[in-house]
The first five atom37 places (N, CA, C, CB, O) and aatype in JSON, in Angstrom:
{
  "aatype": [20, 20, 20, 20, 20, 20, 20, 20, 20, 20, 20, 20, 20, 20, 20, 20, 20, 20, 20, 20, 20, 20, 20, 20, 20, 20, 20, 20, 20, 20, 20, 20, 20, 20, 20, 20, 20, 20, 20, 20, 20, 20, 20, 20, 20, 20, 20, 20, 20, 20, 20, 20, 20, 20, 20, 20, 20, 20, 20, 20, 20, 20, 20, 20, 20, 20, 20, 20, 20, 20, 20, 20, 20, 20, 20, 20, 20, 20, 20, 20, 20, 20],
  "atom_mask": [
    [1, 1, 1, 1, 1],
    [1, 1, 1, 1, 1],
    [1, 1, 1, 1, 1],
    [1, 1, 1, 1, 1],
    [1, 1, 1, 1, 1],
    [1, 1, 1, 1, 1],
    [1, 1, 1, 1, 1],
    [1, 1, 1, 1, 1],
    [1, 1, 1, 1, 1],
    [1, 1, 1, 1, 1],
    [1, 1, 1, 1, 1],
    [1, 1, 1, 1, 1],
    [1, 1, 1, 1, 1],
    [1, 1, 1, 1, 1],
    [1, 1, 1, 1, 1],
    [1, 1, 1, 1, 1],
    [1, 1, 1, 1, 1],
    [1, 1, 1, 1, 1],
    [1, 1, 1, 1, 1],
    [1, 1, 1, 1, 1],
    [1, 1, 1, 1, 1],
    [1, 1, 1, 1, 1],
    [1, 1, 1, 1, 1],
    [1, 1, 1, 1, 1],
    [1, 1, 1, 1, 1],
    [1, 1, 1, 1, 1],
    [1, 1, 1, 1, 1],
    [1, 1, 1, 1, 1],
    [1, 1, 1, 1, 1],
    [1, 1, 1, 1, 1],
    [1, 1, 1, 1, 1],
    [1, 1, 1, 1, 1],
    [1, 1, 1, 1, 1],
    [1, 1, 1, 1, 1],
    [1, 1, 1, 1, 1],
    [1, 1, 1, 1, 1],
    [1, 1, 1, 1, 1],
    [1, 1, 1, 1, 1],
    [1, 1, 1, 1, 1],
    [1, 1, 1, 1, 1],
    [1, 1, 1, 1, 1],
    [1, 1, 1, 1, 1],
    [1, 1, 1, 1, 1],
    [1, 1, 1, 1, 1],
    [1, 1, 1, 1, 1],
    [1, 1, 1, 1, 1],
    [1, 1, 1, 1, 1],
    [1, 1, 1, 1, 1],
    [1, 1, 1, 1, 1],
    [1, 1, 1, 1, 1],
    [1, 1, 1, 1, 1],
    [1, 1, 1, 1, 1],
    [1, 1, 1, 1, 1],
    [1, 1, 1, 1, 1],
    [1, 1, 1, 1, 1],
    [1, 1, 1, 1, 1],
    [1, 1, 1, 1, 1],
    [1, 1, 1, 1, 1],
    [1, 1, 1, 1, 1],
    [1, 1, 1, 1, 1],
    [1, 1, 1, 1, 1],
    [1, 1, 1, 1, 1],
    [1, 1, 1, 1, 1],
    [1, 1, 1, 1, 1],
    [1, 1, 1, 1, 1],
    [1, 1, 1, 1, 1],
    [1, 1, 1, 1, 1],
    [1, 1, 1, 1, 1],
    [1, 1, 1, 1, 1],
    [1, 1, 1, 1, 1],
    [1, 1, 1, 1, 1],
    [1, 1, 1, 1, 1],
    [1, 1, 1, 1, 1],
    [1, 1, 1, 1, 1],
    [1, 1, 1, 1, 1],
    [1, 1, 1, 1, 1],
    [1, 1, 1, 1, 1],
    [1, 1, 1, 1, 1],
    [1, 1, 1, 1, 1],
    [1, 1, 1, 1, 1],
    [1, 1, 1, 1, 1],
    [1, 1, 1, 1, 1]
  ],
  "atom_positions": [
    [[0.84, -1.17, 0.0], [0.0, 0.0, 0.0], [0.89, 1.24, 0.0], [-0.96, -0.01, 1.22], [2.11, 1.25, 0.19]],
    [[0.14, 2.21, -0.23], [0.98, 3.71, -0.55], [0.26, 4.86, -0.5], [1.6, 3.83, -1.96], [-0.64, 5.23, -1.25]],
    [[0.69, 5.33, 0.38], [-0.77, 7.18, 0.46], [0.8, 8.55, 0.37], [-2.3, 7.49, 3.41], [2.01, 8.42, 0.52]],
    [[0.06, 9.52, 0.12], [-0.01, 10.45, 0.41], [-0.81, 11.25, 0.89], [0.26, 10.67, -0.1], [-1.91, 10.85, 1.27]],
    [[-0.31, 13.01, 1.01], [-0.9, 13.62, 2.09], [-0.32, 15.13, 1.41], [-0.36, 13.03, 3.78], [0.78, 15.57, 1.74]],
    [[-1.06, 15.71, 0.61], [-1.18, 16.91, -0.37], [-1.63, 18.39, -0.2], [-1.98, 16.52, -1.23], [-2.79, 18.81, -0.11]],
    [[-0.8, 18.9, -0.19], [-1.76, 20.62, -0.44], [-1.37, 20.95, -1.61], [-1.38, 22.13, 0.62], [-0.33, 20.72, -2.22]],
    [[-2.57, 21.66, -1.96], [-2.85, 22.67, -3.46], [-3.24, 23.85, -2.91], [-4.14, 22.17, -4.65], [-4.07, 24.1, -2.03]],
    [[-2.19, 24.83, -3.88], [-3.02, 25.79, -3.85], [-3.55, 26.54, -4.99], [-2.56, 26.49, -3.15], [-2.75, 27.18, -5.67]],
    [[-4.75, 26.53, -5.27], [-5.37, 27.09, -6.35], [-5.04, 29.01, -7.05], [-6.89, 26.83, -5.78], [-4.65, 30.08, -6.57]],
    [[-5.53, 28.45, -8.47], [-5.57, 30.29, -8.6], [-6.59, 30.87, -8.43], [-5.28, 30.94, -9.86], [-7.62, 30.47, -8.97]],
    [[-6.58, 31.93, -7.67], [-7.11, 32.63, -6.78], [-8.65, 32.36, -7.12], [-6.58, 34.08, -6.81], [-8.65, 32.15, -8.34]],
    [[-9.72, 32.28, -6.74], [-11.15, 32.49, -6.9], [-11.7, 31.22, -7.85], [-11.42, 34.04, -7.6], [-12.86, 31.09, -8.24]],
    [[-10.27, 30.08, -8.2], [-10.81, 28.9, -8.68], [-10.54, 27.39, -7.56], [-10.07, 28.77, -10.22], [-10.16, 26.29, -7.94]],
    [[-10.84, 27.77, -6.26], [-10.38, 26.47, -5.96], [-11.79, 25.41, -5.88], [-9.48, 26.57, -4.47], [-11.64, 24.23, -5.58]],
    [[-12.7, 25.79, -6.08], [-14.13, 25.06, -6.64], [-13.82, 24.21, -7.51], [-15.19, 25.93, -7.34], [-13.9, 22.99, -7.43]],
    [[-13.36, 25.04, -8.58], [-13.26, 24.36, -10.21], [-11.65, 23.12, -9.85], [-12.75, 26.19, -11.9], [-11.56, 21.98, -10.31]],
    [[-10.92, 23.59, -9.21], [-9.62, 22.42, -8.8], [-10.24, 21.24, -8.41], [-8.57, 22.85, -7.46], [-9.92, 20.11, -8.79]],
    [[-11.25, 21.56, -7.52], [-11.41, 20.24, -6.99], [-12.41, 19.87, -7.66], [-11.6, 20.06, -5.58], [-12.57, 18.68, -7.38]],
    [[-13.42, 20.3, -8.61], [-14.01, 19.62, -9.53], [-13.54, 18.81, -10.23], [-14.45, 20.17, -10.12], [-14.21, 17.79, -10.42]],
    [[-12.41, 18.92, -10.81], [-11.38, 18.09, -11.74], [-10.67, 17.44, -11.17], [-10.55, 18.7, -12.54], [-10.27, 16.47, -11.82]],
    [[-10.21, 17.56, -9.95], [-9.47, 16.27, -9.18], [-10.65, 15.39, -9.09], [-8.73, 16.59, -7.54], [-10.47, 14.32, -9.66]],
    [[-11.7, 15.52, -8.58], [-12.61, 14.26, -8.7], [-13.56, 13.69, -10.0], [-13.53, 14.46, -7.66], [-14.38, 12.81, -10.23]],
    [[-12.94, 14.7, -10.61], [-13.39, 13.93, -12.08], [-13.4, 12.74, -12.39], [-12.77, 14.21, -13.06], [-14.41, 12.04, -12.49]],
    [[-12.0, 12.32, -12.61], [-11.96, 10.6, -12.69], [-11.37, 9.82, -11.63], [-11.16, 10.09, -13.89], [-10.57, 8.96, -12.01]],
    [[-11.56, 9.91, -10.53], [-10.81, 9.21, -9.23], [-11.69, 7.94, -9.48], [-10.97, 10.05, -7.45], [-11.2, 6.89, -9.06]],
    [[-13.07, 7.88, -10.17], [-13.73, 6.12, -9.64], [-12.77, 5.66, -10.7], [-15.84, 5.48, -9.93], [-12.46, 4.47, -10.62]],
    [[-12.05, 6.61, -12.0], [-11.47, 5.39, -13.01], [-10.11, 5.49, -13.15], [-12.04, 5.41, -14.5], [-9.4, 5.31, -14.15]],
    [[-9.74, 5.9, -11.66], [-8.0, 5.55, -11.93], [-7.46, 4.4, -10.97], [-6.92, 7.03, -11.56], [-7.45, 4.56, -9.75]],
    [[-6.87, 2.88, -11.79], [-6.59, 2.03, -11.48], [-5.73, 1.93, -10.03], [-6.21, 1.68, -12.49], [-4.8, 2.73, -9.9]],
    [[-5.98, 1.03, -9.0], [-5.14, 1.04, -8.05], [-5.17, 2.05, -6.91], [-4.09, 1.08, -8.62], [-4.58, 1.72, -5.88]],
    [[-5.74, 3.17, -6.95], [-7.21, 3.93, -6.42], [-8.12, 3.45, -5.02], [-8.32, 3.7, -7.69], [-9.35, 3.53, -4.97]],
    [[-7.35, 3.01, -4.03], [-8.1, 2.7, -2.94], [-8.8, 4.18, -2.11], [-7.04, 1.81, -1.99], [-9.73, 3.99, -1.33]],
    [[-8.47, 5.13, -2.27], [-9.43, 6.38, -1.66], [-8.57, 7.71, -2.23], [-9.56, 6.39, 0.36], [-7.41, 7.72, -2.62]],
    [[-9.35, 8.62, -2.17], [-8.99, 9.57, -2.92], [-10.06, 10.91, -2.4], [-9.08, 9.03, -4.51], [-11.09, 11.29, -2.96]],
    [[-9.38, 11.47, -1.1], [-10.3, 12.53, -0.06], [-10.06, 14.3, -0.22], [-9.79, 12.11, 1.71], [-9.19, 14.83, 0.47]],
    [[-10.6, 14.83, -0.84], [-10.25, 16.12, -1.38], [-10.88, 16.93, -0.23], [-10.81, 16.46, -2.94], [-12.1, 16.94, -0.14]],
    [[-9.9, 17.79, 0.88], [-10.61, 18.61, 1.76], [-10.27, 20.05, 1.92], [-10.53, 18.06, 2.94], [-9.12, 20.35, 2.23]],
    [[-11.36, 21.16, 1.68], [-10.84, 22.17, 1.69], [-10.31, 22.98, 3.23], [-11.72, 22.77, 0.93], [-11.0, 23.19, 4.23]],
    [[-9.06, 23.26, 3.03], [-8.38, 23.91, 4.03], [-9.07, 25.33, 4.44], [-6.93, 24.07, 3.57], [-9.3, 26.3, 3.7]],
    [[-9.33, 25.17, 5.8], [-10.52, 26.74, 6.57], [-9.71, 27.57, 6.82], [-11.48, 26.65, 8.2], [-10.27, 28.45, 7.48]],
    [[-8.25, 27.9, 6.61], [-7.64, 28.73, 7.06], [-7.22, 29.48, 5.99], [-6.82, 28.32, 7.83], [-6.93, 30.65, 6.22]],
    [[-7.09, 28.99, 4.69], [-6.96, 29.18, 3.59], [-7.45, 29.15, 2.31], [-6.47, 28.9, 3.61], [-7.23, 28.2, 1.56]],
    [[-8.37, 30.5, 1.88], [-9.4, 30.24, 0.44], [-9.06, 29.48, -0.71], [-9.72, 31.47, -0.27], [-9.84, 28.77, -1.35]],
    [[-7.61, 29.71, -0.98], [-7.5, 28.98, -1.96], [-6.53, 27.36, -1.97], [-7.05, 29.98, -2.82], [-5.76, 26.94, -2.84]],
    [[-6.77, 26.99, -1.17], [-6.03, 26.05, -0.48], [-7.21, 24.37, -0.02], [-5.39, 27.09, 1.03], [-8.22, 24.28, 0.69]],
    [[-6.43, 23.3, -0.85], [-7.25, 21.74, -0.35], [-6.36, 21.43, 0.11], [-7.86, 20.54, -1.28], [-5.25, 21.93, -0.03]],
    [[-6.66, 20.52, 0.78], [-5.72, 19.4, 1.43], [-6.2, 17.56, 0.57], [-6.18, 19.46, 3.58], [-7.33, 17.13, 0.8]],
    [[-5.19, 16.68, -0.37], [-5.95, 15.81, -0.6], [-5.02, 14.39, 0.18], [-6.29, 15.86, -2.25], [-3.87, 14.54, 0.59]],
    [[-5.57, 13.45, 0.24], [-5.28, 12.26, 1.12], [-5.5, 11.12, -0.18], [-6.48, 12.09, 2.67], [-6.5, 11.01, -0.89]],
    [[-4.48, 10.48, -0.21], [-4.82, 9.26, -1.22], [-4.26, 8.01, -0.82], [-4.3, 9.48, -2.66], [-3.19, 8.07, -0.22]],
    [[-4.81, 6.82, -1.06], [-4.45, 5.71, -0.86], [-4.51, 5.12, -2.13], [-5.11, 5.13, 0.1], [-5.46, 5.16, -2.91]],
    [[-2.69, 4.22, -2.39], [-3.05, 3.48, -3.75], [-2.61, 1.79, -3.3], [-1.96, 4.22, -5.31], [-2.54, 1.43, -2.13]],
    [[-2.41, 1.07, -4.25], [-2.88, -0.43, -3.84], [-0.68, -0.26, -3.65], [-4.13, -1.94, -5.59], [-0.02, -0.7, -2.71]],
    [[-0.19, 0.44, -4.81], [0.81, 0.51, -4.75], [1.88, 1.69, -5.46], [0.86, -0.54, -4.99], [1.32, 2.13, -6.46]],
    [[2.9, 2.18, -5.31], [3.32, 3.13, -5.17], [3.64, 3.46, -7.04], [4.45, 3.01, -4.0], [3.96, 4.51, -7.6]],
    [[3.35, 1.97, -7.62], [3.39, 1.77, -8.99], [1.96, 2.55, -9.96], [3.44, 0.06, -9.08], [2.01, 3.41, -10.85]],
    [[1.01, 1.98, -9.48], [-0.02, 2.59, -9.59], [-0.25, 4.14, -9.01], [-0.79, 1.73, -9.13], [-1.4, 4.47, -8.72]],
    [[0.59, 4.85, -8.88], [0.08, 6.21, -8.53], [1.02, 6.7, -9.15], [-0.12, 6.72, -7.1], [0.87, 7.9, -9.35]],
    [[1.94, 6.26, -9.56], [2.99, 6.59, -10.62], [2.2, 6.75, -11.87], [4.15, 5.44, -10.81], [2.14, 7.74, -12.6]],
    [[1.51, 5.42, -11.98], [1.06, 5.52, -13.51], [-0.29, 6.58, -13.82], [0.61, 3.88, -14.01], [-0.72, 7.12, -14.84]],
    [[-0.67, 6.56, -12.54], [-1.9, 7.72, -12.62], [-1.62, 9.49, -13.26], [-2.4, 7.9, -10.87], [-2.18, 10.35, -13.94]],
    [[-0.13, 9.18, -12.31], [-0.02, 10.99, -12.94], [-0.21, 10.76, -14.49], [1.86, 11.97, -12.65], [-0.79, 11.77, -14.88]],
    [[0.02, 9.82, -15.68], [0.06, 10.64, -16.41], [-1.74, 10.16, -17.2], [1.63, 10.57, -17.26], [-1.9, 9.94, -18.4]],
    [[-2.74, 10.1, -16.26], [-3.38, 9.8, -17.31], [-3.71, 11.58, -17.0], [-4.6, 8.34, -17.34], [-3.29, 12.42, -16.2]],
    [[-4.91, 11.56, -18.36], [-5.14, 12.95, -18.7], [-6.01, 14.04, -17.81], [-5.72, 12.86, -19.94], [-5.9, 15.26, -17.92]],
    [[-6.81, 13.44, -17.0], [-7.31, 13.81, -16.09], [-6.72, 14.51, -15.15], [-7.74, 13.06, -15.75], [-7.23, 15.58, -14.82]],
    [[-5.39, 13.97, -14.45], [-4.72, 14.06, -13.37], [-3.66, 15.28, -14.11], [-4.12, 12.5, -12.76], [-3.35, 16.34, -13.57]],
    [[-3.26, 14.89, -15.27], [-2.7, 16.48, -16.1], [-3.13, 17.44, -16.23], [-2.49, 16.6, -17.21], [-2.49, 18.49, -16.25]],
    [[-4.59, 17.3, -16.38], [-5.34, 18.94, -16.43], [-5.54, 19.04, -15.0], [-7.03, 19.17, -17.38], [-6.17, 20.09, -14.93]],
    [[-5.42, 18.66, -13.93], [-5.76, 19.14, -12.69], [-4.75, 19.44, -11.83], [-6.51, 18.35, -12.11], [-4.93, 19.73, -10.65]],
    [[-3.27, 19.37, -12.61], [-2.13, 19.71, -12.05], [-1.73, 21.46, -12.73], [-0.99, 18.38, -12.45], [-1.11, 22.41, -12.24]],
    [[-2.54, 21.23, -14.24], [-1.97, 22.17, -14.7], [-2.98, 23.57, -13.93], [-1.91, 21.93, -16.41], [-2.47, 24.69, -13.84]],
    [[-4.13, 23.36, -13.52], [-4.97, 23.96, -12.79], [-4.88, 24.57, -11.46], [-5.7, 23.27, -12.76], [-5.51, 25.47, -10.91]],
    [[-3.45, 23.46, -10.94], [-3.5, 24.2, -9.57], [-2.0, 24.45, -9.47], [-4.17, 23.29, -8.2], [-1.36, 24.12, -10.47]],
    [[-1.45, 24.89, -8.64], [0.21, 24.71, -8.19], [0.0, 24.1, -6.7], [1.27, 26.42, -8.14], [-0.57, 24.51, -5.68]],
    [[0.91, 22.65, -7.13], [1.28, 22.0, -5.91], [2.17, 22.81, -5.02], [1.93, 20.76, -6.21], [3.17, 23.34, -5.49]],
    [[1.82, 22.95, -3.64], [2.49, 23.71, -2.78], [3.37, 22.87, -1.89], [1.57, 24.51, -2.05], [4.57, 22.94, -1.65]],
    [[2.47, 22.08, -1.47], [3.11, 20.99, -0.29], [2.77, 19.45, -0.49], [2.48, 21.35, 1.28], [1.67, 18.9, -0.51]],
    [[4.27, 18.84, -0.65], [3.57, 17.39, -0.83], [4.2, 16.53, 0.12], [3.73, 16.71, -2.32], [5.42, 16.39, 0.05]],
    [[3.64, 16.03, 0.87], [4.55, 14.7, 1.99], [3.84, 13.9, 2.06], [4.99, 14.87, 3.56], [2.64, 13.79, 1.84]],
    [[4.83, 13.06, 2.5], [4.14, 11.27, 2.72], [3.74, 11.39, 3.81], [5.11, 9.79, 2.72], [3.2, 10.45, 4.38]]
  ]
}
């Protein structure tokens, strides 16, 4: 198994539309055990996301499907840790 533990921070007055597209295709990306998009209260333009994959292989292969590309190009990753 393999998670991370994510902040985004959106451009300004779109972090609605970020997390619309991060959950776009989460039921159809393989290896995909949870995938929790939460918006941060201290910060408007700011989620916090939580993911679990079956393996660290499969979340590799996720970045490049196309989904997960337009929702990177949408936000700037700020903070990423395991």
């Amino acid at each position: 198994m393999y998670g991370l533990i994510g902040k985004m921070t959106a451009v300004p007055g779109k972090r609605d539309d970020l997390i619309a597209v991060l959950l776009e295709g989460v039921a159809t990306m393989p290896g995909c055990l949870s995938y929790i998009v939460a918006k941060d209260t201290g910060d408007a333009n700011a989620i916090w996301i939580t993911e679990a994959w079956d393996s660290k292989a499969s979340h590799e292969a996720s970045l490049s499907l196309p989904v997960r590309q337009r929702s990177h190009r949408q936000g700037q990753a700020a903070d990423r840790r395991l």
